[in-house]
C-alpha positions as CSV (number, residue, x, y, z in Angstrom):
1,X,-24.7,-29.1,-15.3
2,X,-25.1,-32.6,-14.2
3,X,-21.8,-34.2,-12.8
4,X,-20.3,-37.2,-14.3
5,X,-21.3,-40.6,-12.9
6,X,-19.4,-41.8,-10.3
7,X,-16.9,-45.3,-11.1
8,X,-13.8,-46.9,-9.8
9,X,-11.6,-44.6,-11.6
10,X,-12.9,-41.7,-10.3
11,X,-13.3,-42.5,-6.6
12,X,-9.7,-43.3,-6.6
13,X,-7.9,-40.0,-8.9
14,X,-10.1,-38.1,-6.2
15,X,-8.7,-39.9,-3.4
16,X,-4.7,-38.8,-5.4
17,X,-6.5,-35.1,-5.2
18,X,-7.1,-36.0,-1.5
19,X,-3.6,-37.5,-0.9
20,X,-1.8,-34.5,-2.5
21,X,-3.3,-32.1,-0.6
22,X,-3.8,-33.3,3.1
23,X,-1.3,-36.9,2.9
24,X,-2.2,-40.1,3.0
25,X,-3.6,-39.3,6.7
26,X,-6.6,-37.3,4.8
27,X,-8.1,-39.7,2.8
28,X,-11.1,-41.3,4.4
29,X,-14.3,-42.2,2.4
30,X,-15.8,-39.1,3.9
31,X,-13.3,-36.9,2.3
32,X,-13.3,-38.7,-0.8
33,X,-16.6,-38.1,-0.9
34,X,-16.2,-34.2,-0.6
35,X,-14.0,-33.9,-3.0
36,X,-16.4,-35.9,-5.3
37,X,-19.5,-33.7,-4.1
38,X,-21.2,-36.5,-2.9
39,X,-22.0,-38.6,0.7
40,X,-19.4,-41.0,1.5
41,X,-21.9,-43.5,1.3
42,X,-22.3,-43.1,-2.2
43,X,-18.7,-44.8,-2.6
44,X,-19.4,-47.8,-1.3
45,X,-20.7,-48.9,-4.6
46,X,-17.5,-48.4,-6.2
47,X,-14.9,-49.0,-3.7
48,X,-15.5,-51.5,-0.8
49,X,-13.9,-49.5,1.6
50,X,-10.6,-47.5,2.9
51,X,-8.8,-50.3,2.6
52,X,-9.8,-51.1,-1.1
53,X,-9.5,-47.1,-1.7
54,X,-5.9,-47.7,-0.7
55,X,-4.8,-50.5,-2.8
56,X,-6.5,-48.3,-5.5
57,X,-4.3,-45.8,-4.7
58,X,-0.8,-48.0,-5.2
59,X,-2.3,-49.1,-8.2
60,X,-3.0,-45.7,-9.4
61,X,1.0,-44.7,-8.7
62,X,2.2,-48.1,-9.9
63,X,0.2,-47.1,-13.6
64,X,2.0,-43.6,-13.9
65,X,6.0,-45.3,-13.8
66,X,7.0,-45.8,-16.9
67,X,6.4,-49.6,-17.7
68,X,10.3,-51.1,-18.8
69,X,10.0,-53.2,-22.0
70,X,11.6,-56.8,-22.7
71,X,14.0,-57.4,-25.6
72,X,15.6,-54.1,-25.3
73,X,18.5,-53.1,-23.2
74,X,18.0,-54.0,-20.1
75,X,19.9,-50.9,-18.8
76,X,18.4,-48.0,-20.3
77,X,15.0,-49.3,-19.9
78,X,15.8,-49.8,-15.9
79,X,17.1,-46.2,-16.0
80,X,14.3,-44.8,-16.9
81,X,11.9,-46.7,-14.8
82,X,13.7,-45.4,-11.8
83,X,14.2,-41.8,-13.3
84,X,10.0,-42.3,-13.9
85,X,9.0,-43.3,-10.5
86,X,11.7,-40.7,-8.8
87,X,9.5,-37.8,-10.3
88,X,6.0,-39.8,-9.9
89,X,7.0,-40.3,-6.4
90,X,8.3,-36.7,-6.1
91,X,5.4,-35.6,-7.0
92,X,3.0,-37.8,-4.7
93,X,5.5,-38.5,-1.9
94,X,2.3,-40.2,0.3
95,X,3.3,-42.9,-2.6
96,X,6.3,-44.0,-1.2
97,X,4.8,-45.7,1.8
98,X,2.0,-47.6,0.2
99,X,3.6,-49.0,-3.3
100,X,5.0,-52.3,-2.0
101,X,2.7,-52.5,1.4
102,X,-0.9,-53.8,-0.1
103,X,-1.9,-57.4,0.5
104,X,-4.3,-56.8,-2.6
105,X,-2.2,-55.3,-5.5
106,X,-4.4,-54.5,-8.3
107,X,-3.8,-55.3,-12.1
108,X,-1.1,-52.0,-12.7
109,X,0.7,-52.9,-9.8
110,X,1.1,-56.6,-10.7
111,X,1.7,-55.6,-14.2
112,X,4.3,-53.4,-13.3
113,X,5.8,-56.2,-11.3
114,X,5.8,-58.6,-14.2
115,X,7.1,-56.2,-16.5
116,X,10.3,-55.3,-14.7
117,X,10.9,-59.0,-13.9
118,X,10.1,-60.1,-18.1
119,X,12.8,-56.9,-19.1
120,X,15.7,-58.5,-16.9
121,X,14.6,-62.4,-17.6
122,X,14.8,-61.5,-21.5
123,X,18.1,-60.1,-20.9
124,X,20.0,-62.9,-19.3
125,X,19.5,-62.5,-15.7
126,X,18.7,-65.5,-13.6
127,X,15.4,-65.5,-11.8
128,X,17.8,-65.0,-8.5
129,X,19.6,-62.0,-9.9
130,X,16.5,-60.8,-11.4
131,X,14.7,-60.9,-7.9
132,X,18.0,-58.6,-6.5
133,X,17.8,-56.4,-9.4
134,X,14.8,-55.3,-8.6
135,X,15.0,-55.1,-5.2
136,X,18.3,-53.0,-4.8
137,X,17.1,-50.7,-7.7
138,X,13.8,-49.9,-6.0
139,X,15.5,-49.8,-2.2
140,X,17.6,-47.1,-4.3
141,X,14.9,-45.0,-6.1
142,X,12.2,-44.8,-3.1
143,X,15.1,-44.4,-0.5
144,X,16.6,-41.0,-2.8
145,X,13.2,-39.6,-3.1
146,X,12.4,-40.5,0.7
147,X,15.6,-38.3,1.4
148,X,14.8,-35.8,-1.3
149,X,11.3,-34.7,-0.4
150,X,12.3,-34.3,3.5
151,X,15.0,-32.1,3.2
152,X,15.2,-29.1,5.6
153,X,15.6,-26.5,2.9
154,X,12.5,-23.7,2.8
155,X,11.0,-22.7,-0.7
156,X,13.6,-21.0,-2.5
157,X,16.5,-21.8,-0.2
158,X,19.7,-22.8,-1.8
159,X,22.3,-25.5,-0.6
160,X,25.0,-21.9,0.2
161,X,22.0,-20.4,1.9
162,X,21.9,-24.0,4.2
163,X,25.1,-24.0,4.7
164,X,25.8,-20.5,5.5
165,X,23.3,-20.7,8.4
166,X,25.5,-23.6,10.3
167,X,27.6,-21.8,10.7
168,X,30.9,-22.4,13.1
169,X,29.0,-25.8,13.9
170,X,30.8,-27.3,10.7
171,X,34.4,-26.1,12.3
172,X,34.0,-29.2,14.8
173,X,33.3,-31.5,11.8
174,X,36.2,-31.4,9.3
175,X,35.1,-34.5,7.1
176,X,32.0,-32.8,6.4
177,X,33.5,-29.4,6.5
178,X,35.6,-30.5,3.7
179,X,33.0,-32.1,1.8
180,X,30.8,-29.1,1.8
181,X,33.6,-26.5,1.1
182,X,34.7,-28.8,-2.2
183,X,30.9,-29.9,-3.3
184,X,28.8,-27.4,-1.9
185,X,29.9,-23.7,-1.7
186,X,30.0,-22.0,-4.9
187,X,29.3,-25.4,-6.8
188,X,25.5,-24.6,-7.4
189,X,24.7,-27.6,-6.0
190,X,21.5,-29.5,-5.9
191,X,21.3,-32.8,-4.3
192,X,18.9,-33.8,-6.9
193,X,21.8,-34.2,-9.0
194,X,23.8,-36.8,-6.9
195,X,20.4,-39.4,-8.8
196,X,21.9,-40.1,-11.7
197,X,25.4,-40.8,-10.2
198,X,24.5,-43.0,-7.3
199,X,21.9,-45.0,-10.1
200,X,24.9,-45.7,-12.4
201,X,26.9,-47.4,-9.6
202,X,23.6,-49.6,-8.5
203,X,23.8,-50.3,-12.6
204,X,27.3,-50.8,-13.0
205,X,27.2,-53.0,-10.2
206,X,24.3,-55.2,-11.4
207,X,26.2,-55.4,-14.5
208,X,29.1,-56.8,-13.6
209,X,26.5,-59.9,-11.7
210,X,25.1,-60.9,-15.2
211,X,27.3,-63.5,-16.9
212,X,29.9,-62.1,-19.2
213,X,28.1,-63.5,-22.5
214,X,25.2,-61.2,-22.0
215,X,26.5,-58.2,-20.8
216,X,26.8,-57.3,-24.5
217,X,22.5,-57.2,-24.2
218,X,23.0,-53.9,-21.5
């Protein structure tokens, strides 16, 4: 059975395949190329080389977040571009340190970009306040998933189970002791929940920046 020809697409959702399974410190043309069944050589008429492999990889994050859509409420659609990209990024944390680092963004990533400014403009914000928006939301979003994805639990582990194992050690801390002994123990806690808290005070925030006239457009 003959394989499928090779194309720009394809080069870059192996190099994802690549990414998810070794980081973004395993993808090389040569492994690329392995997971394609071919010589790495074979790439280079596709991609130009590991530096064009990369910005097809933002790109190919940047296409999977939900896209936000102008002349709706500005609110809901921003909610659900950061609920979006919190479980793209979740998914393919080596994501989080290439989406806003390529000197070359391709055509998702600038689309995305436009989009998410066009949604705020068409609501009222000023290009300033737009600009801020966008840049406290995503600081937000990429920092919570950042902190998500590295946290010391093992599989299966609950936040009791953490806990338990400090110990004494909290006794010295009583801030945190109380903190843990009112929001974690016996509260089936999950810090994945704190998301959709911490998001509605970067919202609420934002929403009390937009002139009053148009904060009927949230």
């Amino acid at each position: 059975m003959s394989r499928p020809p090779l194309s720009p697409d394809r080069v870059v959702d192996a190099a994802s395949r690549v990414a998810d399974a070794s980081g973004l410190a395993g993808v090389s043309m040569r492994s690329v190329g392995r997971e394609l069944g071919v010589e790495a050589m074979s790439l280079y008429h596709h991609v130009a080389g590991k530096e064009a492999l990369l910005d097809g990889l933002a790109d190919w994050v940047f296409a999977r977040i939900t896209l936000p859509r102008s002349g709706t409420g500005w609110r809901a659609e921003m909610e659900e571009r950061a609920r979006s990209a919190r479980a793209v990024l979740a998914a393919h944390p080596w994501g989080l340190g290439l989406l806003e680092s390529r000197r070359s963004p391709g055509p998702a990533t600038l689309g995305h970009h436009d989009a998410v400014l066009g949604c705020l403009r068409s609501a009222g914000f000023s290009v300033a306040l737009a600009a801020h928006a966008f840049s406290v939301l995503d600081a937000y979003t990429y920092g919570f998933v950042l902190t998500e994805v590295n946290l010391p639990f093992e599989p299966g582990e609950s936040a009791d189970d953490f806990v338990a194992d400090l110990g004494a050690v909290l006794a010295d801390h009583p801030h945190l002791a109380e903190m843990v002994a009112e929001q974690v123990v016996g509260q089936d806690y999950a810090y994945g929940d704190e998301f959709d808290y911490g998001l509605a005070l970067v919202l609420d925030g934002l929403e009390q920046r937009v002139p009053e006239e148009i904060r009927g457009r949230s």
